[in-house]
C-alpha positions as a printed NumPy array, in Angstrom:
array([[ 18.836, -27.999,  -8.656],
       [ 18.552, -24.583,  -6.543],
       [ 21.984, -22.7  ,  -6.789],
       [ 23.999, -21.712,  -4.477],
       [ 23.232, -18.11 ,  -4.457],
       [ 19.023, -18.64 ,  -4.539],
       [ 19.867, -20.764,  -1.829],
       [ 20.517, -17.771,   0.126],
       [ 18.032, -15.457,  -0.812],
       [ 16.027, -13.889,   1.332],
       [ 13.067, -14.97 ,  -0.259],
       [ 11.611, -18.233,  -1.379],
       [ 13.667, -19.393,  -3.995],
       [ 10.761, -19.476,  -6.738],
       [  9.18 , -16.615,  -6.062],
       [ 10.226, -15.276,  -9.293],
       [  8.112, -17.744, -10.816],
       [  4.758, -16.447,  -9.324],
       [  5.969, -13.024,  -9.854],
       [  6.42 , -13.864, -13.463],
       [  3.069, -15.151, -14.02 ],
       [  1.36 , -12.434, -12.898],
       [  2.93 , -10.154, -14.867],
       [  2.651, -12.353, -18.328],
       [ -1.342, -12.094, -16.711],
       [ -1.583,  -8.751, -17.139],
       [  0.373,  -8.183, -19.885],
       [ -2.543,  -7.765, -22.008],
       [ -4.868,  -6.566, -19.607],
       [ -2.413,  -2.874, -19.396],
       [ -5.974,  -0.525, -19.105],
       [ -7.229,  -2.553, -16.422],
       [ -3.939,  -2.091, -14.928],
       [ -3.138,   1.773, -15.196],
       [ -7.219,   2.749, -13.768],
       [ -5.761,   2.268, -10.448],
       [ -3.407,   5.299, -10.653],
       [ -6.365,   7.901, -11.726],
       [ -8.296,   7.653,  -7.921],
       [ -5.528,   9.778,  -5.875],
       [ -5.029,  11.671,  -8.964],
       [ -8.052,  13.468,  -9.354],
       [ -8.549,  13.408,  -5.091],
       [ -5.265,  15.686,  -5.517],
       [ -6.99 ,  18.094,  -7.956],
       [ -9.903,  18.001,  -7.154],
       [ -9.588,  18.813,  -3.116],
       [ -5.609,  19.441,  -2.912],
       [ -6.293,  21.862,  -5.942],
       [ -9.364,  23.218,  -5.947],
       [-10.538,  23.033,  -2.287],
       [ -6.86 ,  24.039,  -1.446],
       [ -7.474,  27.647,  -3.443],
       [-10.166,  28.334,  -0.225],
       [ -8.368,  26.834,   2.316],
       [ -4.731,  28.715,   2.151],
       [ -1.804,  27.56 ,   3.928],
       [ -1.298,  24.957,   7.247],
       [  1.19 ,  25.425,   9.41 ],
       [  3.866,  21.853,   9.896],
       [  5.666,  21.318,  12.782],
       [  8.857,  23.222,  12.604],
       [  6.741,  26.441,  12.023],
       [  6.573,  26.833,   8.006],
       [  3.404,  26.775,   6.332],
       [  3.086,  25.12 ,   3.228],
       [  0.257,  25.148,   0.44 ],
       [ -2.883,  22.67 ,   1.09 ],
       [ -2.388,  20.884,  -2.556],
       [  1.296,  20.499,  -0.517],
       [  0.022,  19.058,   2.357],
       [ -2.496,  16.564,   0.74 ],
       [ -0.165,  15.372,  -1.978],
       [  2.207,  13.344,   0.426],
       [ -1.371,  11.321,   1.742],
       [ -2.741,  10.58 ,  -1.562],
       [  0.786,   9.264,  -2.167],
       [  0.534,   6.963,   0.719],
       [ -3.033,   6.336,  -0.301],
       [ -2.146,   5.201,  -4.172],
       [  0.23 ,   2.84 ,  -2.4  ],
       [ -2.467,   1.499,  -0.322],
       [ -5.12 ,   1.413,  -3.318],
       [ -2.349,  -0.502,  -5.125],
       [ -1.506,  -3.251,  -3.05 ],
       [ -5.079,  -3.292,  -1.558],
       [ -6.32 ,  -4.201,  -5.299],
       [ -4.598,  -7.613,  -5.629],
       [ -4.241,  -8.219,  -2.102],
       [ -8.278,  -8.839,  -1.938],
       [ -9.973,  -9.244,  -5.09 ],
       [ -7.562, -11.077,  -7.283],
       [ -6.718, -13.124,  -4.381],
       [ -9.717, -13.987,  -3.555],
       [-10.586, -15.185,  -7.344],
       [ -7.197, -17.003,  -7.34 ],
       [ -7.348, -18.767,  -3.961],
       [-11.512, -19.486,  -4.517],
       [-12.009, -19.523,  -8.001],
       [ -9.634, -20.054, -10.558],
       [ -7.529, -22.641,  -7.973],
       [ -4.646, -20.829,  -9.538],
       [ -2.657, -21.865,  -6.36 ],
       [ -3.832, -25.443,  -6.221],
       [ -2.245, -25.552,  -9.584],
       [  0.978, -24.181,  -8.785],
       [  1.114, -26.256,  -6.201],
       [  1.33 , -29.677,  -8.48 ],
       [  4.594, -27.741,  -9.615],
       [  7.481, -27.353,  -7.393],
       [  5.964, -24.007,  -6.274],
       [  5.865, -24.555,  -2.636],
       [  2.952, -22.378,  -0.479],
       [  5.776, -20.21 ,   0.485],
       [  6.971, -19.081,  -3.332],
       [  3.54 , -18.742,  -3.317],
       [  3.055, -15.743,  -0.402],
       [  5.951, -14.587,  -1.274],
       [  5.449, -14.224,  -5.048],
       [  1.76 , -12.405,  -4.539],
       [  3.416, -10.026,  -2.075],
       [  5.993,  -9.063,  -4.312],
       [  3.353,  -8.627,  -7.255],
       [  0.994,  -5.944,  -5.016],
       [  4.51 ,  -4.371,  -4.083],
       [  5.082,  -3.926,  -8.209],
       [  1.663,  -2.702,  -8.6  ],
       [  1.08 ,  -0.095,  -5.827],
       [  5.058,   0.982,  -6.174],
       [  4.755,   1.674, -10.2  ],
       [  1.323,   3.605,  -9.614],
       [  2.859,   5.361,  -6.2  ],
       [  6.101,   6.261,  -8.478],
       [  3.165,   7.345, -11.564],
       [  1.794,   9.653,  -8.313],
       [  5.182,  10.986,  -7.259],
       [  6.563,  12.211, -10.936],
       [  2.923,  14.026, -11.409],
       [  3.621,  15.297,  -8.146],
       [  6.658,  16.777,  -8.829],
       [  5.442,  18.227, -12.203],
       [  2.844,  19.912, -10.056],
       [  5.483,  21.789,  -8.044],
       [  3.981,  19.732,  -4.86 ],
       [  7.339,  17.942,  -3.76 ],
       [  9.267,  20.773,  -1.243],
       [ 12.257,  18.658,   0.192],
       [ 14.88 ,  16.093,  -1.53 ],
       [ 13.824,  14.174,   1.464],
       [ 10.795,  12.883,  -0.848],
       [ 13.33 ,  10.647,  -2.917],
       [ 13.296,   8.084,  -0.067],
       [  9.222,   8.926,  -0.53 ],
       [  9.04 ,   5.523,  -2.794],
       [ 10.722,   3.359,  -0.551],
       [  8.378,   4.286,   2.047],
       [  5.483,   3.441,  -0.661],
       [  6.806,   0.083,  -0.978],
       [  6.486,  -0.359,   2.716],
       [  2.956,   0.867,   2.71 ],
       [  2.316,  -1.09 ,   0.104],
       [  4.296,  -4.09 ,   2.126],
       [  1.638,  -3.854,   4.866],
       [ -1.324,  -3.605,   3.469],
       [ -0.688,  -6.195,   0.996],
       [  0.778,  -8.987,   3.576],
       [ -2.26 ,  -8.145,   5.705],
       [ -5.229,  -7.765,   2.847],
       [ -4.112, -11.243,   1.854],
       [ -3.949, -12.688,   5.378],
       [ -7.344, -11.136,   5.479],
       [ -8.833, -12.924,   2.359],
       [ -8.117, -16.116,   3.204],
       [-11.267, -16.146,   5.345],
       [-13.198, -14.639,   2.878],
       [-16.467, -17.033,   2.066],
       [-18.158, -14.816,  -0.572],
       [-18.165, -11.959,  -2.657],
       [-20.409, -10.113,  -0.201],
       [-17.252, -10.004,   2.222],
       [-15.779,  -7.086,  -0.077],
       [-18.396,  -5.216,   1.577],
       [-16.05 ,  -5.24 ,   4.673],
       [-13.197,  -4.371,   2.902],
       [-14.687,  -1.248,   1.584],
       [-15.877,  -0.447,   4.728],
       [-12.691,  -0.568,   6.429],
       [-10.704,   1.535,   3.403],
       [-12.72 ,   4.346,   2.825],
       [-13.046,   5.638,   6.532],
       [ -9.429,   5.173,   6.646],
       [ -8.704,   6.901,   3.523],
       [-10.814,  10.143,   4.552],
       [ -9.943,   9.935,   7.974],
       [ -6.237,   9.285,   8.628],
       [ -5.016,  12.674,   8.678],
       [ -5.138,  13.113,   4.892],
       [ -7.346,  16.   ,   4.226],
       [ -6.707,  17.726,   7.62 ],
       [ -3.814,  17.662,  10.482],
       [ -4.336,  15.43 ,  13.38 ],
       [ -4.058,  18.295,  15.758],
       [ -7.346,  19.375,  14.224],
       [ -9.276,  16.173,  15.395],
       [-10.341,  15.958,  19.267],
       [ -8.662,  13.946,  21.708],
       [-10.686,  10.266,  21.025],
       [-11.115,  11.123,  17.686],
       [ -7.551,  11.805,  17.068],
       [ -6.472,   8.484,  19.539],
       [ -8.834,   6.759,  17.136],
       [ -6.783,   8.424,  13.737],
       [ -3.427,   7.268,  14.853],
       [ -4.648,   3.919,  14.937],
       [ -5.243,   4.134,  11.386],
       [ -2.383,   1.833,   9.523],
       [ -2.72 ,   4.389,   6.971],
       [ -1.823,   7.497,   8.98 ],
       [  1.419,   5.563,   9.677],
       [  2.258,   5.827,   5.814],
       [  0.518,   8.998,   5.527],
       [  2.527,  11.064,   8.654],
       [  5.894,   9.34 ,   6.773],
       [  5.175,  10.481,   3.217],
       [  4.14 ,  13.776,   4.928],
       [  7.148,  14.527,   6.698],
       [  9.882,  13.222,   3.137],
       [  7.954,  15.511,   1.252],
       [  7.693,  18.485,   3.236],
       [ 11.58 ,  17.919,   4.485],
       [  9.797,  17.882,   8.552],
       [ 11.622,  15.016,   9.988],
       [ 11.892,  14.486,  13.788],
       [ 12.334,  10.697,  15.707],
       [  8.452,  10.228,  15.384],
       [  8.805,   8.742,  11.904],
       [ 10.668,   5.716,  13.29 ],
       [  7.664,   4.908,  15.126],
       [  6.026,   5.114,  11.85 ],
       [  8.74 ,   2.697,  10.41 ],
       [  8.157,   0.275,  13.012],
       [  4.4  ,   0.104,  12.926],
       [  4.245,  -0.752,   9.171],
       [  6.985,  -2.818,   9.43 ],
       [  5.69 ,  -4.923,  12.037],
       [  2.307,  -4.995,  10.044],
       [  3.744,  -6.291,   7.054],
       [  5.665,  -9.22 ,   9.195],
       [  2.592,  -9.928,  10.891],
       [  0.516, -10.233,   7.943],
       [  3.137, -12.183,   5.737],
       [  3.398, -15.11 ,   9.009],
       [ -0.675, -15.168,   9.374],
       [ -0.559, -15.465,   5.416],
       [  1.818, -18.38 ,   5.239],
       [  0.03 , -20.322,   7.507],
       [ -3.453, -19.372,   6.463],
       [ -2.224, -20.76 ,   2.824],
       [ -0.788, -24.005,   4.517],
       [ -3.677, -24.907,   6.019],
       [ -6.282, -24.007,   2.87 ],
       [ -4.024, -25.608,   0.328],
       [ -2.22 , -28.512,   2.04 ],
       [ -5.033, -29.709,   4.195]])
């Protein structure tokens, strides 16, 4: 019998469960795992570090300049988040949900469909916040992290992580084939290059730039930016409010996508 206090959690009350079985999944499978934190790792080096020795300084917004590794370390922090979630949120769901059945069998427990949401979300919020954490320590080692602003920096990961999990799941439930990754890598790359993480938005003209803040990412990206480099102003809880409204979105379309494929 449910207790009292899971009663009144504010998620499903066996969403533990789920969470729990993902991680006894990987368990063994740690390698697998940790190849996800490398990608924003050597994008850092190799263009916030190398490139950044020909580039010099950028000016941010309250007139201080700050180094280019400096100013691309922040995105490629929002970026690993993204990566993280992105993983799980699309191919493993796609194998579980397709494949495996994985959540037809949970369902023949009392896992209900929305333990089930709720326990995948939570799993691509583990993932992408351990390799965004992984990101921010190597960061810091690097002398890249300016303000003490950037320990709220992993919170904001989560969030990123939040929304593009919630809606890469919502997403995969109309996946019919492997083929449909195609789309999926179609969508992230662009937005990885081009959401104001290699270059300010100022730089980009007018459509172009109308275009960029349109980018979920830049959302994460122009928060992570702005912890790190200690530039706050009220624009960031515009930010907030974008990805959180993302992630709410993407859970309710989830839920109901899951009801319908699972309890039909």
């Amino acid at each position: 019998m449910l207790t009292y206090a899971a009663s009144r959690s504010l998620l499903p009350p066996r969403t533990g469960v789920v969470l729990e079985r993902n991680i006894l999944t990987y368990k063994r499978q740690w390698l697998a795992f940790a190849t996800g934190f490398f990608e924003p790792v050597f994008y850092l080096l190799s263009i916030g570090v190398g490139v950044g020795a020909l580039v010099g300084r950028l000016p941010i917004g309250d007139g201080r300049t700050v180094a280019y590794a400096e100013f691309v370390a922040p995105a490629m922090l929002a970026t690993s988040a993204m990566n993280g979630a992105i993983f799980d949120a699309t191919y493993n769901m796609f194998f579980k949900l397709r494949y495996a059945r994985t959540f037809e069998s949970m369902l023949a427990t009392p896992v209900g469909v929305a333990d089930i949401a709720a326990g995948e979300l939570s799993w691509t919020l583990l993932r992408g916040g351990l390799y965004s954490l992984g990101f921010l320590l190597f960061a810091a080692v690097l002398g890249l992290v300016v303000s003490w602003w950037a320990l709220l920096a992993l919170p904001v990961a989560l969030l990123v992580g939040c929304a593009f999990g919630a809606v890469g799941m919502a997403a995969t439930t109309w996946m019919r084939g492997i083929p449909d990754f195609d789309y999926v890598q179609l969508a992230l790359i662009p937005m990885m290059l081009l959401s104001a993480t290699f270059f300010p938005v100022d730089t980009y003209p007018g459509a172009t730039r109308w275009l960029v803040e349109l980018s979920p990412l830049y959302h994460g990206v122009a928060l992570e930016r702005s912890l790190m480099l200690g530039d706050l102003g009220w624009p960031i809880l515009a930010h907030l409010l974008v990805l959180v409204a993302l992630g709410a979105v993407g859970m309710w379309v989830l839920s109901r996508r899951l009801a319908h494929l699972l309890l039909r």
